[in-house]
C-alpha positions as CSV (number, residue, x, y, z in Angstrom):
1,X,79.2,94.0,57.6
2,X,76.9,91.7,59.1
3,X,80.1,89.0,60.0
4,X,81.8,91.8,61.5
5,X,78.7,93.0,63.6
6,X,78.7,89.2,64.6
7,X,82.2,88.9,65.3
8,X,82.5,92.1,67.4
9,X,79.4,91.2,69.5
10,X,81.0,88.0,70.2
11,X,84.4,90.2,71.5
12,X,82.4,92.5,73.6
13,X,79.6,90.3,75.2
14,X,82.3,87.6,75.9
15,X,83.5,90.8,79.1
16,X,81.4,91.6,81.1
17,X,83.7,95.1,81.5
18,X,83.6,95.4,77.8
19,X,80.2,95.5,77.6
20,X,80.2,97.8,80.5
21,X,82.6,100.5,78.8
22,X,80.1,99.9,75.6
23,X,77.5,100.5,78.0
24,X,78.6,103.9,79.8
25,X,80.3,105.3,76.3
26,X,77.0,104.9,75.1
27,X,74.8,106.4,77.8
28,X,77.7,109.0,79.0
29,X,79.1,109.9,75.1
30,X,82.5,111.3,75.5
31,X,84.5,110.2,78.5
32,X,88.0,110.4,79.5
33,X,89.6,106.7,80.7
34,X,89.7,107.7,84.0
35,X,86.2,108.8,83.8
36,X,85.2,105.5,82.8
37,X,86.8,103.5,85.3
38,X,85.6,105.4,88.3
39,X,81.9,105.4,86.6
40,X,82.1,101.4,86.2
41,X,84.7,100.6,89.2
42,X,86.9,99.0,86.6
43,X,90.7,99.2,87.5
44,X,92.3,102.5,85.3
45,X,95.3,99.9,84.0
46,X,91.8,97.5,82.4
47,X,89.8,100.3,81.3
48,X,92.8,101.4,79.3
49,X,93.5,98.2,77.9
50,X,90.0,97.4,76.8
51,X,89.8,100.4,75.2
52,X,93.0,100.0,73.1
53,X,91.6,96.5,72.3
54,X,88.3,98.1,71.1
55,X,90.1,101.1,69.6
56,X,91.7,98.1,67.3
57,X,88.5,96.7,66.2
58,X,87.2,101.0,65.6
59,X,84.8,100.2,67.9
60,X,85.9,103.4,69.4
61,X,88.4,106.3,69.1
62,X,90.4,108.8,71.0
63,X,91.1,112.5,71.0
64,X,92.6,114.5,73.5
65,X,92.0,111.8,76.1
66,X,88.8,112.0,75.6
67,X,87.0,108.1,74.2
68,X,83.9,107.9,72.7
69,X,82.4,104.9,70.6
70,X,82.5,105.1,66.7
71,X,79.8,104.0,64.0
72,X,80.3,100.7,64.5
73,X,80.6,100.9,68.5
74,X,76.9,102.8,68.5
75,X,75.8,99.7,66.5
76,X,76.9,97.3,69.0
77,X,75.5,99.2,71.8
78,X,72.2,99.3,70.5
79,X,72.2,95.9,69.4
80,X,73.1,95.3,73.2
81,X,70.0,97.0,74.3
82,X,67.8,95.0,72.0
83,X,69.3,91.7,73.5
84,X,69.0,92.9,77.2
C-alpha cells in the first residue's frame, strides 16, 4: 500500500492541475467536471482528462457526472496538506 501511496503521489504532484483537482475535490467533495474546471480555471477538455487518468489509478470515481475522490484519493489529499 505504501508503494502505491508513493507511486500515486509521484503522478499527482508531478501536475500542478492534478494536484489542483485533488485539491478542490477535497475541499469542495462532489463536483461535476465542469464545476471543477471553472473553480480551478483549468480548460473542460484537461479537467476531463485528468480525471479519467486519476479515475484509472481509483483515485477518484464518477456517478451521474458528478466526481468525487475515493479512499485512496482522500489519502493523497491529506498527505498533500501535510507536505504543504
Amino acid at each position: 500500500m505504501a508503494a502505491d501511496l508513493a507511486g500515486n503521489m509521484g503522478f499527482i504532484m508531478g501536475n500542478k492541475h492534478r494536484e489542483r483537482v485533488i485539491q478542490v475535490l477535497g475541499s469542495k467533495g462532489r463536483l461535476s467536471a465542469e464545476k471543477v474546471a471553472k473553480f480551478e480555471r483549468i480548460p473542460a477538455p484537461s479537467v476531463n482528462k485528468i480525471l479519467a487518468e486519476m479515475a484509472e489509478r481509483s483515485l477518484v470515481f464518477e456517478n451521474n457526472d458528478i466526481w468525487c475522490l475515493t479512499e485512496a484519493g482522500q489519502e493523497i489529499e491529506r498527505e498533500m496538506k501535510k507536505r504543504s
